[in-house]
MIKENU-939306 format. One record per atom (N, C-alpha, C, O): residue number from 1; residue in three letters; atom name; x, y, z. Coordinates in nm, 2 decimals. Example, Ala and Ser with C-alpha at 12.3 -4.5 7.8 and 13.67 -1.06 7.14 Angstrom:
2
NODE|1|ALA|N|1.32|-0.57|0.78
NODE|1|ALA|CA|1.23|-0.45|0.78
NODE|1|ALA|C|1.32|-0.33|0.78
NODE|1|ALA|O|1.42|-0.33|0.85
NODE|2|SER|N|1.28|-0.22|0.71
NODE|2|SER|CA|1.37|-0.11|0.71
NODE|2|SER|C|1.29|0.00|0.79
NODE|2|SER|O|1.34|0.11|0.80
***
This chain:
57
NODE|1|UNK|N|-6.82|4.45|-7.29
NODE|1|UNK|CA|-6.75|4.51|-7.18
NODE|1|UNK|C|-6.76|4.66|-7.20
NODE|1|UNK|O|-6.76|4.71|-7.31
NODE|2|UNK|N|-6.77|4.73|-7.09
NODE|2|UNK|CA|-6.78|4.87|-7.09
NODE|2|UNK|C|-6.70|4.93|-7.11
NODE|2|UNK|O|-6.59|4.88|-7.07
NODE|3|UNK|N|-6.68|5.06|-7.18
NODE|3|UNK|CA|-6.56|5.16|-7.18
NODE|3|UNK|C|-6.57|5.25|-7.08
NODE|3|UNK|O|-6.69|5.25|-7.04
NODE|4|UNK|N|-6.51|5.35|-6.99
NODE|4|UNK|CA|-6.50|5.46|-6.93
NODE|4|UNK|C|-6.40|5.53|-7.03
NODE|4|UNK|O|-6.28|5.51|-7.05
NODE|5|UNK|N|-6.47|5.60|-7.07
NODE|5|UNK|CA|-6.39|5.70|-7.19
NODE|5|UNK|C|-6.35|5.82|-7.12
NODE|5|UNK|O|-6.27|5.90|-7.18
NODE|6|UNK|N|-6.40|5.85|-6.99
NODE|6|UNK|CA|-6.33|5.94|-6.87
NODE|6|UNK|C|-6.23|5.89|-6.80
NODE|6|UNK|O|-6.16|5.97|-6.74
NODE|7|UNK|N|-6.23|5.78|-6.81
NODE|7|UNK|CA|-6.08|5.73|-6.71
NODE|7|UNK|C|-5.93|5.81|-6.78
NODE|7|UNK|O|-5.90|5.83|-6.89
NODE|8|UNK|N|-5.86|5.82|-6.66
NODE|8|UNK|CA|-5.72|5.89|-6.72
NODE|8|UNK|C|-5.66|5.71|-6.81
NODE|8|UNK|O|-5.68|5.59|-6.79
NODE|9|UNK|N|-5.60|5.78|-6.89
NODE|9|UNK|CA|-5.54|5.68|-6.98
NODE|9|UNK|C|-5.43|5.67|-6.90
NODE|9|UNK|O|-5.40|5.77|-6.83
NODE|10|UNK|N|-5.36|5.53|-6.91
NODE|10|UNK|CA|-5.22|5.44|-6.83
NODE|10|UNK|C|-5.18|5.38|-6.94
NODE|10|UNK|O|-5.25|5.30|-7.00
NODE|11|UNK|N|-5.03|5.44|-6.97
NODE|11|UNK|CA|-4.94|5.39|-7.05
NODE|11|UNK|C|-4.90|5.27|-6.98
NODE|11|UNK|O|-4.91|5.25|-6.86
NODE|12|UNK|N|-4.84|5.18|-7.09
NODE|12|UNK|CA|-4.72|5.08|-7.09
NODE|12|UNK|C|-4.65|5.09|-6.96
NODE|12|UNK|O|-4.67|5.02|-6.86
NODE|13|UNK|N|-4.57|5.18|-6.97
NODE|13|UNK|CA|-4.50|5.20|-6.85
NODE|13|UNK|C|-4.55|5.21|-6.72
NODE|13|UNK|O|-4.49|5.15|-6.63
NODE|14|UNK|N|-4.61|5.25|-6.71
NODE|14|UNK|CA|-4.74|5.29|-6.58
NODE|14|UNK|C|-4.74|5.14|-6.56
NODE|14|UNK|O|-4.65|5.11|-6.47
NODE|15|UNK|N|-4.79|5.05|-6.59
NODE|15|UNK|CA|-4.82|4.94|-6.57
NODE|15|UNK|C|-4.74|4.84|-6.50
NODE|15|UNK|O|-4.76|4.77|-6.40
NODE|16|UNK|N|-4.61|4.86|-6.61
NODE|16|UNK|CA|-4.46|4.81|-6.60
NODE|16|UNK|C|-4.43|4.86|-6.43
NODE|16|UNK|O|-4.39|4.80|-6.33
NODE|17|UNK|N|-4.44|4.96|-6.44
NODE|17|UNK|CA|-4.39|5.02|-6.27
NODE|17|UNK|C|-4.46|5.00|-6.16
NODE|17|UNK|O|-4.40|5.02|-6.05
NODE|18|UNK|N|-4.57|4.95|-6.16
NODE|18|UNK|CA|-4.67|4.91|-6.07
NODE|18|UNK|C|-4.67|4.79|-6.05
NODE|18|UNK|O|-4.74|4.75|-5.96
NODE|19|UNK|N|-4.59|4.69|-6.11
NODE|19|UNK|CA|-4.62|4.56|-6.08
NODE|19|UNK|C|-4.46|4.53|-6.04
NODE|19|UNK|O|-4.36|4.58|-6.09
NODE|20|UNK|N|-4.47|4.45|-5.94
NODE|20|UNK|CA|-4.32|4.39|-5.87
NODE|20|UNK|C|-4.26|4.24|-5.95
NODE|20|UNK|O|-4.29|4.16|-6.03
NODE|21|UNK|N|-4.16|4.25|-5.86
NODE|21|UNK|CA|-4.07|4.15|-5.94
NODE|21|UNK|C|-4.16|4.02|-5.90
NODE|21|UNK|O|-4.18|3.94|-5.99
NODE|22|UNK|N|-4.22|3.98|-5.78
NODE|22|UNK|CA|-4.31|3.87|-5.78
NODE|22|UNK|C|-4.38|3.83|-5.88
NODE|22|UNK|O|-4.39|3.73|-5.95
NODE|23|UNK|N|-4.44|3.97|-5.86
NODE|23|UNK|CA|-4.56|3.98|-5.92
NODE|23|UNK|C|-4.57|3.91|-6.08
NODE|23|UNK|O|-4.66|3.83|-6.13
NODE|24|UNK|N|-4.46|3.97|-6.13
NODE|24|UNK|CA|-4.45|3.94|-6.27
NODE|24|UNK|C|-4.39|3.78|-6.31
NODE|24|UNK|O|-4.42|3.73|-6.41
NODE|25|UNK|N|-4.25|3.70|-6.18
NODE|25|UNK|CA|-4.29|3.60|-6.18
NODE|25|UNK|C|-4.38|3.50|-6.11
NODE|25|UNK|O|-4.34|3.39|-6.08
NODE|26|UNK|N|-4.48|3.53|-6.08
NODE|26|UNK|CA|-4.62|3.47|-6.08
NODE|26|UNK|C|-4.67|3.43|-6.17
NODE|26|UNK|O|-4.71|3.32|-6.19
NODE|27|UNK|N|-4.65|3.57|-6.28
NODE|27|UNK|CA|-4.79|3.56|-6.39
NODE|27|UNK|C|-4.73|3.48|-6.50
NODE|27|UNK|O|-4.78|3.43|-6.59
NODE|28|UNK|N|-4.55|3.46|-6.46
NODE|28|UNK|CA|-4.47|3.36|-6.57
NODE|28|UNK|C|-4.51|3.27|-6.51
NODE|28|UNK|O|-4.58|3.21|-6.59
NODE|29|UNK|N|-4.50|3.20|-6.38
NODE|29|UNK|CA|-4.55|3.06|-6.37
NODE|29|UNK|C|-4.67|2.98|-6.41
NODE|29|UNK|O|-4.68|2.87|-6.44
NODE|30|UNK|N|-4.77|3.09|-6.41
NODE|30|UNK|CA|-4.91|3.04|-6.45
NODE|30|UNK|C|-4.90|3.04|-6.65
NODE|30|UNK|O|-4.96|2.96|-6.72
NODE|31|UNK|N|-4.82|3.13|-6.69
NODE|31|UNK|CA|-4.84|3.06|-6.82
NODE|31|UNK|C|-4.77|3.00|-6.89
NODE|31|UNK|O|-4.77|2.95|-7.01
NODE|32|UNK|N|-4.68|2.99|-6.78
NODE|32|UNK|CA|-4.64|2.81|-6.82
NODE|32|UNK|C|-4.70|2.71|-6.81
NODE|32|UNK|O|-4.69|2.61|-6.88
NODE|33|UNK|N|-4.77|2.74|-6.68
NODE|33|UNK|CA|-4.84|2.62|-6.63
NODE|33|UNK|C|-4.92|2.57|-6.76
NODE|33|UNK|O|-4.92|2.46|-6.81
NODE|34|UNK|N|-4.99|2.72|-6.79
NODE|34|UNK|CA|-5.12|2.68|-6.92
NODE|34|UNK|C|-5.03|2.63|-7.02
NODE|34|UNK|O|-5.08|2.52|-7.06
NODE|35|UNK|N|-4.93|2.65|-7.06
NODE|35|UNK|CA|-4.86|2.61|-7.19
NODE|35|UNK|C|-4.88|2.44|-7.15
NODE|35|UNK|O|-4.93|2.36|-7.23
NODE|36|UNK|N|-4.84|2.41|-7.01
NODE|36|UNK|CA|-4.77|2.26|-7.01
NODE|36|UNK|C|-4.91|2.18|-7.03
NODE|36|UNK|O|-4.93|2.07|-7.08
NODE|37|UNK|N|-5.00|2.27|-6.98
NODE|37|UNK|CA|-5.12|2.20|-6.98
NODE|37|UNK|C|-5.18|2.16|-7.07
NODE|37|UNK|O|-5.23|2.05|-7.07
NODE|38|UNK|N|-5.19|2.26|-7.18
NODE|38|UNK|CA|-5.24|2.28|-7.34
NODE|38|UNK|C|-5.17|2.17|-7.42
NODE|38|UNK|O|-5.21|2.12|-7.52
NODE|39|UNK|N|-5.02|2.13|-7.36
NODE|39|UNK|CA|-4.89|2.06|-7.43
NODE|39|UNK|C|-4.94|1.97|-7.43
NODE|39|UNK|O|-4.94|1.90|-7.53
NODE|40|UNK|N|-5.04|1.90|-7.29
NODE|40|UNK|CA|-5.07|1.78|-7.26
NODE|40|UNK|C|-4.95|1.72|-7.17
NODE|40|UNK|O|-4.95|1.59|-7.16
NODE|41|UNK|N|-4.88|1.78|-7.11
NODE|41|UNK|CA|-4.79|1.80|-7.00
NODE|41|UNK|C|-4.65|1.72|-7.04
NODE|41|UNK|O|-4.55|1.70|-6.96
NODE|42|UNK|N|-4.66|1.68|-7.16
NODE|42|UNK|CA|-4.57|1.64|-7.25
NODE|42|UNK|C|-4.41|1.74|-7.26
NODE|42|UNK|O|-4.38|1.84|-7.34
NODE|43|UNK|N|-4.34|1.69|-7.17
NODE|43|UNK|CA|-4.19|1.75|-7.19
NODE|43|UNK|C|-4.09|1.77|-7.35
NODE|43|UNK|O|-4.05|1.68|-7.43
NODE|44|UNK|N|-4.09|1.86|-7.35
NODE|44|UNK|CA|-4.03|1.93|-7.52
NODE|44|UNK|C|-4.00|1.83|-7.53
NODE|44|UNK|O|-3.98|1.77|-7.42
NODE|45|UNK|N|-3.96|1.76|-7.68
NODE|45|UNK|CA|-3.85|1.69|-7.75
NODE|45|UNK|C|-3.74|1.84|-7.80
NODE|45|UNK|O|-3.78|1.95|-7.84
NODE|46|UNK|N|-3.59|1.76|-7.79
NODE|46|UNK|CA|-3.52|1.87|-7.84
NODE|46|UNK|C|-3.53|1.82|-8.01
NODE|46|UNK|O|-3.55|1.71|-8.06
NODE|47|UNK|N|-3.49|1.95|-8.08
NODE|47|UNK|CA|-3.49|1.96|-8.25
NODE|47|UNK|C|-3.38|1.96|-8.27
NODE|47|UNK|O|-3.29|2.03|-8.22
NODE|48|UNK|N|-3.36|1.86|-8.37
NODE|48|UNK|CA|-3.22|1.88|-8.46
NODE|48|UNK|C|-3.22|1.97|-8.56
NODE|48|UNK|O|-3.29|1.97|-8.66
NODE|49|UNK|N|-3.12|2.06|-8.53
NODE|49|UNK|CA|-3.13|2.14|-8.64
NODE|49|UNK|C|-2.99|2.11|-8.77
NODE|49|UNK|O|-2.92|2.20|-8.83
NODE|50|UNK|N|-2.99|2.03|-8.76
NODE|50|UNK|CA|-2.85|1.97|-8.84
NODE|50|UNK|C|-2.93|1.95|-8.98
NODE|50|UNK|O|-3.03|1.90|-9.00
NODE|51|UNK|N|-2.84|2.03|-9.08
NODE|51|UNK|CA|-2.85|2.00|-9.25
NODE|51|UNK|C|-2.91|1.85|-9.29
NODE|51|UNK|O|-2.88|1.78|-9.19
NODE|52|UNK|N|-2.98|1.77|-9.39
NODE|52|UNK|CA|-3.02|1.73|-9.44
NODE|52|UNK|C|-2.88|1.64|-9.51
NODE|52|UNK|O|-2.79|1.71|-9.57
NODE|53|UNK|N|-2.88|1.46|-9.50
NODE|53|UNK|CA|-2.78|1.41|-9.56
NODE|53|UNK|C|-2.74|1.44|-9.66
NODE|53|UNK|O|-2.83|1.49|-9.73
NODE|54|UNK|N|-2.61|1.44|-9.72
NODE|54|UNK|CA|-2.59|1.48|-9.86
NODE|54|UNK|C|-2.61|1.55|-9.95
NODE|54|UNK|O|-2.60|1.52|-10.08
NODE|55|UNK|N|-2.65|1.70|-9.87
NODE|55|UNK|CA|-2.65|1.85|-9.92
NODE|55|UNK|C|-2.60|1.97|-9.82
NODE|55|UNK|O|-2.61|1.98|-9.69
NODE|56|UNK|N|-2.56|2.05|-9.94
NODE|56|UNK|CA|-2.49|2.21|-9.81
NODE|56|UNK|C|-2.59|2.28|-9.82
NODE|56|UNK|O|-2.57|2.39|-9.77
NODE|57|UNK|N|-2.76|2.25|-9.89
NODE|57|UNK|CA|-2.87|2.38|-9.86
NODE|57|UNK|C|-2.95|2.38|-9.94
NODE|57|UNK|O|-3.04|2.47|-9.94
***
């Protein structure tokens, strides 16, 4: 891929301010989408996080 080593450099922010609230949840839906896809569309199991019988640790 090419560099333009002339282009004005765009911060973080620049970016952040250019993009709308849609916008940004759009790009959440699609990578979810990919997660669920990747998951194999398999809905989380929840985790127990409860201690181990018959010890404090």
């Amino acid at each position: 891929m090419a560099t333009d080593y002339d282009a004005p450099r765009r911060t973080e922010s620049d970016e952040v301010s250019e993009d709308s609230l849609e916008e940004l949840k759009a790009q959440r839906r699609v990578r979810e989408r990919r997660v669920r896809e990747a998951d194999g569309g398999r809905p989380h199991r929840p985790i127990s996080l409860r201690p181990p019988a018959g010890g404090h640790g």
